[in-house]
N, CA, C and O atoms as a printed pandas DataFrame, in Angstrom:
     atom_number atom_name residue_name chain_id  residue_number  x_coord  y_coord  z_coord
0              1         N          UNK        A               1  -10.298   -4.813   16.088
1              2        CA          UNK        A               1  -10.789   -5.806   15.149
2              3         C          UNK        A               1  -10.096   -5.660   13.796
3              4         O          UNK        A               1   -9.860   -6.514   12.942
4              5         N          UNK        A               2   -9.879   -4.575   13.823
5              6        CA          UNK        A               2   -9.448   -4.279   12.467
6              7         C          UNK        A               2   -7.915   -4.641   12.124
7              8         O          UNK        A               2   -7.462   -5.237   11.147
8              9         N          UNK        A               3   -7.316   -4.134   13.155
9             10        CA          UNK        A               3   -5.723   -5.285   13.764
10            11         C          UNK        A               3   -5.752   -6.283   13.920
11            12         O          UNK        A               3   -4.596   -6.549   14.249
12            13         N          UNK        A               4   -6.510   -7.493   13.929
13            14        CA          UNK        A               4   -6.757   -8.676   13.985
14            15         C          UNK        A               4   -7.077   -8.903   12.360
15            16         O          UNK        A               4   -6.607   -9.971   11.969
16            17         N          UNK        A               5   -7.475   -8.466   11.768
17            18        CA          UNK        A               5   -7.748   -8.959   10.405
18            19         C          UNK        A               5   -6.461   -8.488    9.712
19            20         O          UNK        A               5   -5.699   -9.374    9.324
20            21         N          UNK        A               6   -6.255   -7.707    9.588
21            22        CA          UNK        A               6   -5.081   -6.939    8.853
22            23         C          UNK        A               6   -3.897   -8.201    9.217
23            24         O          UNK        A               6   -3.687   -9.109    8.413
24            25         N          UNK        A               7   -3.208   -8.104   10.484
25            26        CA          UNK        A               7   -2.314   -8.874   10.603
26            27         C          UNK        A               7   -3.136  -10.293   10.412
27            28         O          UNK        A               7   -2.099  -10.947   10.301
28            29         N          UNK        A               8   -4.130  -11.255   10.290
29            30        CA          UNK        A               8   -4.481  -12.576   10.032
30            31         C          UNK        A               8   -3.984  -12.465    8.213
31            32         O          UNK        A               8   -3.191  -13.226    7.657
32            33         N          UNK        A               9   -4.755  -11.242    7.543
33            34        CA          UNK        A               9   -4.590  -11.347    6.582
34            35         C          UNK        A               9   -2.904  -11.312    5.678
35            36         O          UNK        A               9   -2.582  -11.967    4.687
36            37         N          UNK        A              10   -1.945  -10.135    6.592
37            38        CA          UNK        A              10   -0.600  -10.461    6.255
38            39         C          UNK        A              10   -0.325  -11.538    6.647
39            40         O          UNK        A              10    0.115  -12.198    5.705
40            41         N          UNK        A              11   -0.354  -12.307    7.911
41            42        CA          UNK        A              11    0.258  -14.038    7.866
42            43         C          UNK        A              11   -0.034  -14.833    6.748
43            44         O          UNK        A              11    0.588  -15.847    6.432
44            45         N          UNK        A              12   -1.014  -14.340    6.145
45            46        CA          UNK        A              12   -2.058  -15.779    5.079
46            47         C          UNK        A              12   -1.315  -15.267    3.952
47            48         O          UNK        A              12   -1.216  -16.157    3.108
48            49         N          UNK        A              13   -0.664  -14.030    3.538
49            50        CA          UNK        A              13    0.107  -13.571    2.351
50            51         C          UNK        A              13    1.078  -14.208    2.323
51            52         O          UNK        A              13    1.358  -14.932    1.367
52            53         N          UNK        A              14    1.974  -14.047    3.609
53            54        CA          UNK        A              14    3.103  -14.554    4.008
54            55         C          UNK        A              14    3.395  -16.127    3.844
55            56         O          UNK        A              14    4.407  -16.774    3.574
56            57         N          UNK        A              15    1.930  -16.481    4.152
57            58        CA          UNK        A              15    2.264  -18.244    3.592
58            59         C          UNK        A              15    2.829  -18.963    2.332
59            60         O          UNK        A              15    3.410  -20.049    2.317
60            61         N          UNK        A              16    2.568  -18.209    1.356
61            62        CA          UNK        A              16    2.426  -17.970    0.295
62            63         C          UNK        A              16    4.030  -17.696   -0.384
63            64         O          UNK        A              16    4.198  -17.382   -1.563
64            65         N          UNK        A              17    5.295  -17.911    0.748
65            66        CA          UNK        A              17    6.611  -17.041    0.783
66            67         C          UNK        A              17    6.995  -18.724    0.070
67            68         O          UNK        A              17    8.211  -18.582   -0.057
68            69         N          UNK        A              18    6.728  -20.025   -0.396
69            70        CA          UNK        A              18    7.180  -20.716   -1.410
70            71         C          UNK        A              18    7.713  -20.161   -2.808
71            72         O          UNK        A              18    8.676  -20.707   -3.345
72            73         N          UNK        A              19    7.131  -19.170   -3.334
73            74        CA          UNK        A              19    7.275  -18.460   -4.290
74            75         C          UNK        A              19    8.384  -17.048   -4.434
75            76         O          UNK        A              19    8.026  -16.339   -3.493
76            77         N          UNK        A              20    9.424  -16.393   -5.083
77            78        CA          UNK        A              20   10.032  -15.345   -4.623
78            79         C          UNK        A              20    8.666  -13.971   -4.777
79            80         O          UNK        A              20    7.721  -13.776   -5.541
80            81         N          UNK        A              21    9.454  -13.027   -3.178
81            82        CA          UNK        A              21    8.280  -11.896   -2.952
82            83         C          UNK        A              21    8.941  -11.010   -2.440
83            84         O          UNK        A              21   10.162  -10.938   -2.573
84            85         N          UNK        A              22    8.274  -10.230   -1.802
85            86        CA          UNK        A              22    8.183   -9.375   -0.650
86            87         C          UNK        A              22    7.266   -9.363    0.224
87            88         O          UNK        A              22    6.358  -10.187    0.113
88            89         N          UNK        A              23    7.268   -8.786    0.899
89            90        CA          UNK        A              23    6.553   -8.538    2.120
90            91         C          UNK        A              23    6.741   -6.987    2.356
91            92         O          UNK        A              23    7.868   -6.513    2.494
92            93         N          UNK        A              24    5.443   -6.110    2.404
93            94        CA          UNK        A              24    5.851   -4.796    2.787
94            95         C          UNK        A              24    5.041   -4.234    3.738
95            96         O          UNK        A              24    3.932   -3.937    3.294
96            97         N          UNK        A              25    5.241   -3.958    5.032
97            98        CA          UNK        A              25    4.294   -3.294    5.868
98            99         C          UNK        A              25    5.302   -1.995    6.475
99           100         O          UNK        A              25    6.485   -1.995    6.815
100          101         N          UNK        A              26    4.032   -0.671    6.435
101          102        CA          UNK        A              26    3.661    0.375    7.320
102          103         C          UNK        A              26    3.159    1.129    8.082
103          104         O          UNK        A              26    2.547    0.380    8.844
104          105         N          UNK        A              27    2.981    2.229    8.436
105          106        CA          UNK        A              27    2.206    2.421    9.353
106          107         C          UNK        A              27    1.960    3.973    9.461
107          108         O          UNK        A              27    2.791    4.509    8.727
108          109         N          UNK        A              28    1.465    4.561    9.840
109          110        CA          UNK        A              28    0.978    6.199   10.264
110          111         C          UNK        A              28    0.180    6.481   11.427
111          112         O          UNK        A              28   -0.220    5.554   12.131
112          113         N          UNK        A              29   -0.122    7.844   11.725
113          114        CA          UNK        A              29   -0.993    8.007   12.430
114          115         C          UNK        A              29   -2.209    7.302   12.455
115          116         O          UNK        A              29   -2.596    6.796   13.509
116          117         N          UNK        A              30   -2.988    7.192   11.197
117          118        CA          UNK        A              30   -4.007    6.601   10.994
118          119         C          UNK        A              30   -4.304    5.606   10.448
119          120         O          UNK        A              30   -5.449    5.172   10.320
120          121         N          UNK        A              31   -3.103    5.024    9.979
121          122        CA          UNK        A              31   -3.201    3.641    9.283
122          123         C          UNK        A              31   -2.729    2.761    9.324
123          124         O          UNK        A              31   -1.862    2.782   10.198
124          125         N          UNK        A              32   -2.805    1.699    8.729
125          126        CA          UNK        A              32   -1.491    0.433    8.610
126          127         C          UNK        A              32   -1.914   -0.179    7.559
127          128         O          UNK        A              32   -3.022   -0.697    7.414
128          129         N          UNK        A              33   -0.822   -0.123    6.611
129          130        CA          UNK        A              33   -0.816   -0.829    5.119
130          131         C          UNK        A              33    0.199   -1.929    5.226
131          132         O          UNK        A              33    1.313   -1.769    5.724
132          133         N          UNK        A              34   -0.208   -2.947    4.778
133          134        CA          UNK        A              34    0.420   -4.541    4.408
134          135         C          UNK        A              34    0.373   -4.768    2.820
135          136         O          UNK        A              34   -0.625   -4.553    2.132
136          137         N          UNK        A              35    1.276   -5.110    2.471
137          138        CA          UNK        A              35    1.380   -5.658    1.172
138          139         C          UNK        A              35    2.231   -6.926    0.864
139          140         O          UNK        A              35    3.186   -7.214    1.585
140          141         N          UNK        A              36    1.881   -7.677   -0.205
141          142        CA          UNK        A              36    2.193   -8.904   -0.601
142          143         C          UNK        A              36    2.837   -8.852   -1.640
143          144         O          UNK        A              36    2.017   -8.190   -2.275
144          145         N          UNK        A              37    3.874   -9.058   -2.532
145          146        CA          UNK        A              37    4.415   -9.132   -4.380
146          147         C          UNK        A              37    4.743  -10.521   -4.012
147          148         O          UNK        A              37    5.117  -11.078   -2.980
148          149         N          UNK        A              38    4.477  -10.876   -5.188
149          150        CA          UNK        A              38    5.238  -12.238   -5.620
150          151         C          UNK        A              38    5.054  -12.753   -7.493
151          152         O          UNK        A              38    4.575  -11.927   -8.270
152          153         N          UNK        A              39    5.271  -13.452   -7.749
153          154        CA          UNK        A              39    5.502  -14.019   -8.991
154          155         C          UNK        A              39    4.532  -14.920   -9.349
155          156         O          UNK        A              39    4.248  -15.664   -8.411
156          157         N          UNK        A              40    3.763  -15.183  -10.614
157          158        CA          UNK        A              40    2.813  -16.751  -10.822
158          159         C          UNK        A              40    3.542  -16.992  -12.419
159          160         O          UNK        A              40    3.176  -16.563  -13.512
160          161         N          UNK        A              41    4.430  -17.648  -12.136
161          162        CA          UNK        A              41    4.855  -17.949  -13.736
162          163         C          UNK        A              41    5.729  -16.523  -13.781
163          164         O          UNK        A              41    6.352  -15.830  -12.977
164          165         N          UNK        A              42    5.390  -16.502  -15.249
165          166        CA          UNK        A              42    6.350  -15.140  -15.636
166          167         C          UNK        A              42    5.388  -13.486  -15.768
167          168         O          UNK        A              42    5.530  -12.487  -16.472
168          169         N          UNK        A              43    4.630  -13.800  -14.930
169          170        CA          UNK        A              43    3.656  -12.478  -14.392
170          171         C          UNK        A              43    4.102  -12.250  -12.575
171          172         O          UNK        A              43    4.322  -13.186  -11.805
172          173         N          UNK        A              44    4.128  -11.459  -12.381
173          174        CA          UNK        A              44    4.281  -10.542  -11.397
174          175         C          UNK        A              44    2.429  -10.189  -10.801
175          176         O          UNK        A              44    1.481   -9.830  -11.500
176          177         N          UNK        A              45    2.453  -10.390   -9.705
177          178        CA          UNK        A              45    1.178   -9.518   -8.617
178          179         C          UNK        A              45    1.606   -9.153   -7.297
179          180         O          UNK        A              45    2.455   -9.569   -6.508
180          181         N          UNK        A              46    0.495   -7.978   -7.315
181          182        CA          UNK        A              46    0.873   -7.365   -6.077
182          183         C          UNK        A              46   -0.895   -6.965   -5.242
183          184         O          UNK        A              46   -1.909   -6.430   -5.689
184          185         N          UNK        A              47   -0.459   -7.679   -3.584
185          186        CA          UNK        A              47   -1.653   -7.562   -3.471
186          187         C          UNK        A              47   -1.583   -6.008   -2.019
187          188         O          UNK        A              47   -1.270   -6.096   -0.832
188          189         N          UNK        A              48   -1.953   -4.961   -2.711
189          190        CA          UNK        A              48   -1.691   -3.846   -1.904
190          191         C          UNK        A              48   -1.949   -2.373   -2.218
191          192         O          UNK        A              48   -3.171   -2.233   -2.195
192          193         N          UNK        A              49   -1.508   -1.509   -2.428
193          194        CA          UNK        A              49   -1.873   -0.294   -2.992
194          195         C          UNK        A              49   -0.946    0.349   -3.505
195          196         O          UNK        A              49   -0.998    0.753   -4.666
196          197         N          UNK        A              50    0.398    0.612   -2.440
197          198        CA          UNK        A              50    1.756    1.692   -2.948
198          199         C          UNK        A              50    2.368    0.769   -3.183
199          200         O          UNK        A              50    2.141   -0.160   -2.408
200          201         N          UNK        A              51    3.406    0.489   -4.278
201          202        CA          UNK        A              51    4.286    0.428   -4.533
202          203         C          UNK        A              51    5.519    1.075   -5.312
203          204         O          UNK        A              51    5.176    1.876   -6.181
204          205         N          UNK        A              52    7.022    0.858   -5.148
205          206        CA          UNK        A              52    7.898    1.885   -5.789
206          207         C          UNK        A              52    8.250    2.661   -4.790
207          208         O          UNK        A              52    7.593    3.234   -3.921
208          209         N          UNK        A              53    9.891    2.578   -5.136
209          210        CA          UNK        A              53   10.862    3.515   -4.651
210          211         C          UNK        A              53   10.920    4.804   -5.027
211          212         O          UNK        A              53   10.965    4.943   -6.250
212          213         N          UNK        A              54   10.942    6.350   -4.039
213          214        CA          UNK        A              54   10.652    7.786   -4.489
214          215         C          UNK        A              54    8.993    8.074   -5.195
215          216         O          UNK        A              54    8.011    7.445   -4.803
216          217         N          UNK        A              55    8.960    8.700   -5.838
217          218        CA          UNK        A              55    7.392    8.980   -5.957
218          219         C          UNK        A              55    6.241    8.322   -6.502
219          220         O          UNK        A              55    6.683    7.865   -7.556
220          221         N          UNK        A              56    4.948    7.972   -6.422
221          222        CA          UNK        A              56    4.163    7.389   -6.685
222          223         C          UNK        A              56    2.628    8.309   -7.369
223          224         O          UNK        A              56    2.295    9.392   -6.889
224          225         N          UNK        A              57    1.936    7.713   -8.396
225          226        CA          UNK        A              57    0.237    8.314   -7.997
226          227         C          UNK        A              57   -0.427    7.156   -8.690
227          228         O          UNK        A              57    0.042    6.580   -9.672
228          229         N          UNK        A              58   -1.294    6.935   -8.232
229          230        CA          UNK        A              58   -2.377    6.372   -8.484
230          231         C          UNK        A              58   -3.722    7.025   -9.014
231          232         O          UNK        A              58   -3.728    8.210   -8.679
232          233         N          UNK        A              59   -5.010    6.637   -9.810
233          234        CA          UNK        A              59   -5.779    7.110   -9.837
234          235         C          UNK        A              59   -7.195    6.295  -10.458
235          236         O          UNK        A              59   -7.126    5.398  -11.297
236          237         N          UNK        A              60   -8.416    6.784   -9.887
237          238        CA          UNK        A              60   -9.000    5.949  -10.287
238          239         C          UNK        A              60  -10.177    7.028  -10.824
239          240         O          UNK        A              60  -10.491    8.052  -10.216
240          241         N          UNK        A              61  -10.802    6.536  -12.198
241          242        CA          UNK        A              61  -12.262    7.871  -12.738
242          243         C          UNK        A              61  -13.521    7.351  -11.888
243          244         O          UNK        A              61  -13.396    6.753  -10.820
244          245         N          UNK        A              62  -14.621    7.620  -12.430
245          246        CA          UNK        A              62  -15.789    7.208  -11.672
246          247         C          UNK        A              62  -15.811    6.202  -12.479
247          248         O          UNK        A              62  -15.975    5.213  -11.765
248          249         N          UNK        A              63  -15.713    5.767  -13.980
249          250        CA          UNK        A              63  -16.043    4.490  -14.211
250          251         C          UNK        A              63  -15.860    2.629  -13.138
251          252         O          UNK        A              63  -16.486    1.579  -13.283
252          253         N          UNK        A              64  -14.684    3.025  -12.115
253          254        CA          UNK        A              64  -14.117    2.164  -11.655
254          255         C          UNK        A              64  -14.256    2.498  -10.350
255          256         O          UNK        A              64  -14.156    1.572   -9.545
256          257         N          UNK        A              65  -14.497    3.775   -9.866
257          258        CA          UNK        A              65  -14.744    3.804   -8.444
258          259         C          UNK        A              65  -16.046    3.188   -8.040
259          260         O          UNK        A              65  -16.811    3.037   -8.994
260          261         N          UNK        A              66  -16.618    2.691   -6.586
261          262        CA          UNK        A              66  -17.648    1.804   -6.564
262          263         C          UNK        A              66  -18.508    2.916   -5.673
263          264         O          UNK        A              66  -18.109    3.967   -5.172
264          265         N          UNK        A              67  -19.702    2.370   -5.657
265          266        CA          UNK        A              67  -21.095    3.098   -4.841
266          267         C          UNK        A              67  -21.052    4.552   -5.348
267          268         O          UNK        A              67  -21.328    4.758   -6.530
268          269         N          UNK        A              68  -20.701    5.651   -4.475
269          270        CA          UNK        A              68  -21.342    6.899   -4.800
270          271         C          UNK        A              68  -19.843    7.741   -4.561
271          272         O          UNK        A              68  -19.609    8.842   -4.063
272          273         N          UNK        A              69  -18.941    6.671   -5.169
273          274        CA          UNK        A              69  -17.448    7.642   -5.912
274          275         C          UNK        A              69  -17.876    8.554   -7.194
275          276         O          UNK        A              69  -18.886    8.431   -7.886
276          277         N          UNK        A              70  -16.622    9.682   -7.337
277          278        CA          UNK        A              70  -17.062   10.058   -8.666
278          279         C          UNK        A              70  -15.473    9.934   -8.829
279          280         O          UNK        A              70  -15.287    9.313   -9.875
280          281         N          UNK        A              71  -14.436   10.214   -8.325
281          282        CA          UNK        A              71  -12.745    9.850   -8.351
282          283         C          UNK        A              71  -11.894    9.235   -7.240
283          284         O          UNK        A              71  -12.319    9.396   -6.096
284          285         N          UNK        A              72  -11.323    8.894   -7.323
285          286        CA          UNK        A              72  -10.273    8.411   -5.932
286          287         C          UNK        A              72   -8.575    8.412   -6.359
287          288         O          UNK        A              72   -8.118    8.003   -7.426
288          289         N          UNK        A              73   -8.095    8.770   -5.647
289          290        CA          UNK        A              73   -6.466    9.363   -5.913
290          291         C          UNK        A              73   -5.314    8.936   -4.730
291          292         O          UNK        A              73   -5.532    9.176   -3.542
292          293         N          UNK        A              74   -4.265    8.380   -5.120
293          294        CA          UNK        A              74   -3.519    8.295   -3.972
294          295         C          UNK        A              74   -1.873    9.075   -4.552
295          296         O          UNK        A              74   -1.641    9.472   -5.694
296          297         N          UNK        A              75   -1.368    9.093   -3.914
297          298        CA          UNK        A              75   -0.072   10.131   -4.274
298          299         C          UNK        A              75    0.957   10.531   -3.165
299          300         O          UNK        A              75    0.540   11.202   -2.221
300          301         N          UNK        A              76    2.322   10.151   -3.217
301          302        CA          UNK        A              76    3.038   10.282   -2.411
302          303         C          UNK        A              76    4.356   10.381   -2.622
303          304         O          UNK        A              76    4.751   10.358   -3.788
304          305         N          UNK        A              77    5.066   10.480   -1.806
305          306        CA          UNK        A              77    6.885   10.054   -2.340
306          307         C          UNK        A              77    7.301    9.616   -0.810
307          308         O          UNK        A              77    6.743    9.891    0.252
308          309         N          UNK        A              78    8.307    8.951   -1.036
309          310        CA          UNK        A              78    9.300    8.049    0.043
310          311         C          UNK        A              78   10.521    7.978    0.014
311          312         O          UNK        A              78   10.980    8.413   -1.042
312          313         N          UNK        A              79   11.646    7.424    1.093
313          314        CA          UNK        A              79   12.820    7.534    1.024
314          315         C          UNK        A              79   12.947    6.237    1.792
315          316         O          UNK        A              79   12.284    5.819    2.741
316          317         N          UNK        A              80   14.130    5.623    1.039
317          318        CA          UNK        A              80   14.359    4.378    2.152
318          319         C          UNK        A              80   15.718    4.141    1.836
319          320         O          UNK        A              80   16.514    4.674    1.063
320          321         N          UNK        A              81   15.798    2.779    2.998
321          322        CA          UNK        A              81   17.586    2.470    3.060
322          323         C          UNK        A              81   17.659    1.536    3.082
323          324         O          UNK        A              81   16.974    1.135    4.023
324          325         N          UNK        A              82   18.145    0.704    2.551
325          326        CA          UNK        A              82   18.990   -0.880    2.969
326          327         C          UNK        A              82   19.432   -0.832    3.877
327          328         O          UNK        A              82   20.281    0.052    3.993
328          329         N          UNK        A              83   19.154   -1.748    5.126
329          330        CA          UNK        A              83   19.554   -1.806    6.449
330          331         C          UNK        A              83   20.815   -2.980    6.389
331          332         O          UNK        A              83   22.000   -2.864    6.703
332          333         N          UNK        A              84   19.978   -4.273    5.800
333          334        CA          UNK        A              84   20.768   -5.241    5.479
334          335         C          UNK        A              84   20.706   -5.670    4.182
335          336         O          UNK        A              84   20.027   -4.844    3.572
336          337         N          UNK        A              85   21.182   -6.805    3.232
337          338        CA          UNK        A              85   20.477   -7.308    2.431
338          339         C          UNK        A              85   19.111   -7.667    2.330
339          340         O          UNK        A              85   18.678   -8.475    3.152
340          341         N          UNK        A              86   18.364   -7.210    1.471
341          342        CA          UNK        A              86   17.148   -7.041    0.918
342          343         C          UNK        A              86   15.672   -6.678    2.048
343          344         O          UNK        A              86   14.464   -6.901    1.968
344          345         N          UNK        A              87   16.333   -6.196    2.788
345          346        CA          UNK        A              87   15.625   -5.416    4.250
346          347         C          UNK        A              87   15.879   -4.141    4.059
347          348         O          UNK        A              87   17.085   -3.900    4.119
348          349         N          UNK        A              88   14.835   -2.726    3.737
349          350        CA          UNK        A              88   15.087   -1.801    3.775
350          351         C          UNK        A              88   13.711   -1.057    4.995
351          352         O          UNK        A              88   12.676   -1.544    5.450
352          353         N          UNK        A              89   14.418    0.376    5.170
353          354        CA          UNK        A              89   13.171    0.743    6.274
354          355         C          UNK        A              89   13.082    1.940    5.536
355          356         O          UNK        A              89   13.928    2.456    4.805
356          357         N          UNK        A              90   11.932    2.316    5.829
357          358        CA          UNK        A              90   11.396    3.829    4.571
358          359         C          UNK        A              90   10.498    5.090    5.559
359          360         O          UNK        A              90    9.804    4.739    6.513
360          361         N          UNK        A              91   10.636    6.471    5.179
361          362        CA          UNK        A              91    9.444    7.254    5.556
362          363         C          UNK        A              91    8.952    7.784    4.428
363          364         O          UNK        A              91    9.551    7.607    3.367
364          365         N          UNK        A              92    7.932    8.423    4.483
365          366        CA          UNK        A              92    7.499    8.696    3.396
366          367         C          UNK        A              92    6.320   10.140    3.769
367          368         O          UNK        A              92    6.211   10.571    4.917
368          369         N          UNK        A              93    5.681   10.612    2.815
369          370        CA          UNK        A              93    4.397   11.016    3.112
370          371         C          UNK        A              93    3.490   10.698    2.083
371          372         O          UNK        A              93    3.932   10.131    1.085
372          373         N          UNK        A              94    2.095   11.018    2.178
373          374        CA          UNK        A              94    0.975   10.228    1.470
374          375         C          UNK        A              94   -0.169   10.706    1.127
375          376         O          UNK        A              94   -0.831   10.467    2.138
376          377         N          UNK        A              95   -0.974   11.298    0.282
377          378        CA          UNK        A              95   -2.379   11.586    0.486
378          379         C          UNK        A              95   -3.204   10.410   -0.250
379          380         O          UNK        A              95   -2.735    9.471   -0.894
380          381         N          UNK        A              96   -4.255   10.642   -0.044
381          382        CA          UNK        A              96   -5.341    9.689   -0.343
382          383         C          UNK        A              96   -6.690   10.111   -0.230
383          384         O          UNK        A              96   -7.338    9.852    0.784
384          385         N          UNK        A              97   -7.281   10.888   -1.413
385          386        CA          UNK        A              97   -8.729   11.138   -1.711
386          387         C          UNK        A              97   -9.452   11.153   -2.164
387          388         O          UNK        A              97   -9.407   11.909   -3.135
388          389         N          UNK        A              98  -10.574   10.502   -1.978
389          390        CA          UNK        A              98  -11.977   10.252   -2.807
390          391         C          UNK        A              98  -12.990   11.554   -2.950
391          392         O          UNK        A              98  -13.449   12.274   -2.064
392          393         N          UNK        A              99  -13.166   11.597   -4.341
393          394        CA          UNK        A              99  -14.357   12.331   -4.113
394          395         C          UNK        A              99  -15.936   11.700   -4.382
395          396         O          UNK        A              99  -16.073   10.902   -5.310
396          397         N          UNK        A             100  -16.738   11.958   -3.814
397          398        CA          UNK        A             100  -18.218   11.713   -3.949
398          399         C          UNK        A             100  -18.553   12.365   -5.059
399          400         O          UNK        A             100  -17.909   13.145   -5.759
400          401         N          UNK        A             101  -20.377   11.670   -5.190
401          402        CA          UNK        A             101  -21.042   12.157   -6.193
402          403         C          UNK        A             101  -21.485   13.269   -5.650
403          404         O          UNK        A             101  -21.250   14.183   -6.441
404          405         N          UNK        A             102  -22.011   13.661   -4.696
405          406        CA          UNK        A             102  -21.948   15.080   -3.873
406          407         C          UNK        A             102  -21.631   16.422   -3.910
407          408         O          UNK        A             102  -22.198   17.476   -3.622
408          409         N          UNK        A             103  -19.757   15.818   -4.678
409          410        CA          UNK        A             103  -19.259   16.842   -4.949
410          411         C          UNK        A             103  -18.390   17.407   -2.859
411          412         O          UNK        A             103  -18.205   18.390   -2.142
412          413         N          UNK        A             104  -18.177   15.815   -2.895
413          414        CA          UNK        A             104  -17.885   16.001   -1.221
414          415         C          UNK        A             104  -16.193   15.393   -1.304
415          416         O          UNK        A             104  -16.067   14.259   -1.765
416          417         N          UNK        A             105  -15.449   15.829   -1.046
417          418        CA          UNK        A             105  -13.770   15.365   -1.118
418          419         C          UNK        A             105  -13.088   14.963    0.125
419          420         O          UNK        A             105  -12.436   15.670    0.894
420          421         N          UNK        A             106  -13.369   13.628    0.191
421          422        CA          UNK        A             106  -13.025   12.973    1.818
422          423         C          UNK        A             106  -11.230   12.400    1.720
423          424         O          UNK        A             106  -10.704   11.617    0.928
424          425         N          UNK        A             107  -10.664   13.153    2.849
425          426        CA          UNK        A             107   -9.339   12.548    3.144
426          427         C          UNK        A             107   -9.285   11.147    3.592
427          428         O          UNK        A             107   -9.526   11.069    4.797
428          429         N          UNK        A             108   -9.061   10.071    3.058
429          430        CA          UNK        A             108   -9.242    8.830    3.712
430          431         C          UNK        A             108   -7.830    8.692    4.626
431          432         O          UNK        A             108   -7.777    8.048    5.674
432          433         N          UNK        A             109   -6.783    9.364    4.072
433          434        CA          UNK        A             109   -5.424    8.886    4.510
434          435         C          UNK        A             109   -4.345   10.659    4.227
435          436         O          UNK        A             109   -4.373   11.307    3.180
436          437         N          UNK        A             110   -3.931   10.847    4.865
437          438        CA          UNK        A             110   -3.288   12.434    4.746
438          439         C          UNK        A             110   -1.849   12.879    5.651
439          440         O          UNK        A             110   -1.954   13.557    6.673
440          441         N          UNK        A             111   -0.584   12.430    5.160
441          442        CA          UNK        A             111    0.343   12.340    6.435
442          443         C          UNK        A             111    1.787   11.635    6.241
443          444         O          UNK        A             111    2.175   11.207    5.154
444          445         N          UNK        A             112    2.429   11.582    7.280
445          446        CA          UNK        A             112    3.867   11.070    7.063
446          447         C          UNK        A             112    3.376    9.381    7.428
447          448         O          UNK        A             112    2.199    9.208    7.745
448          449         N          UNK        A             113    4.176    8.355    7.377
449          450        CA          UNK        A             113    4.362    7.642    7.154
450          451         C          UNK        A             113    5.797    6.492    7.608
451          452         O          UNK        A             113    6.742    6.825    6.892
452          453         N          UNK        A             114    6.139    5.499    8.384
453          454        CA          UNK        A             114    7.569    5.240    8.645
454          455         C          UNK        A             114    7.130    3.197    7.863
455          456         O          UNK        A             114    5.933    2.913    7.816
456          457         N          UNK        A             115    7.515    2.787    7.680
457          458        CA          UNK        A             115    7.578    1.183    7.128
458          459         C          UNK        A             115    9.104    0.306    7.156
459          460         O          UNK        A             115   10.248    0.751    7.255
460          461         N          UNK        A             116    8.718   -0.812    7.054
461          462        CA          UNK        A             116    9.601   -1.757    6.432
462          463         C          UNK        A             116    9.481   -2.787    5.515
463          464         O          UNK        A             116    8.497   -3.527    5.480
464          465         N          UNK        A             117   10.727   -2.898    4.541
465          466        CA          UNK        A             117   10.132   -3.864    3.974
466          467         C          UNK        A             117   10.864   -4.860    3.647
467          468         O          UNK        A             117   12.004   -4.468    3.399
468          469         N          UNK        A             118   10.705   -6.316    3.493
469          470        CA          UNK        A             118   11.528   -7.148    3.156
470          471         C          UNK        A             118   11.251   -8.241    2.397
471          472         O          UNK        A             118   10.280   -8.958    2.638
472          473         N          UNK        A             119   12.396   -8.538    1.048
473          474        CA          UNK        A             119   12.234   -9.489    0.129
474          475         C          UNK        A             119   12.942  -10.493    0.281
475          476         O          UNK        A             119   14.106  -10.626    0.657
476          477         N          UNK        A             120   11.853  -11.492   -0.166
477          478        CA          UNK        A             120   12.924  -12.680   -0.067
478          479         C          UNK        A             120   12.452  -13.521   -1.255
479          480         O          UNK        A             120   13.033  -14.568   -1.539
């Protein structure tokens, strides 16, 4: 079910390819991340989580985490290649963890990583 939404939801991004973008999907043991960039005017959005070539972090305090977060963190680095023009394929590795109000530190995401991605 959850592969059925994920990919409904990348096609419905993808519609959206009137505008210049990308398109970025990957994958892991345990996951599969889709992402969308594109342009509205002279602002830039991105609808996804990682983005950027070589290393990344993200972070979020409890002010912004929701329900019974107290932090959430993502953090990684990657390597990729231009296969063709503006088609590159990447591996990477990744963590991703929330902590509770608990005082409980859940791995949501923890691991290598292979993707592709392509702009047009």
């Amino acid at each position: 079910m959850r592969l059925r939404l994920f990919v409904f939801a990348l096609l419905g991004a993808a519609s959206f390819s009137a505008a210049a973008g990308s398109v970025d999907v990957n994958l892991s043991n345990d996951t599969i991340e889709g992402k969308f960039y594109g342009n509205a005017g002279a602002a830039d959005w991105t609808v996804g989580a990682l983005y950027n070539l070589g290393t990344y972090a993200f972070y979020a305090p409890h002010v912004v985490t929701l329900r019974d977060g107290q932090r959430f963190f993502d953090v990684g680095v990657r390597a990729e290649v231009e296969v063709i023009r503006n088609s590159f394929v990447y591996i990477g590795y990744r963590q991703v963890q929330a902590e509770l109000d608990n005082d409980v530190k859940q791995n949501v995401d923890k691991g290598g990583f292979i993707g592709l991605q392509v702009k047009f």
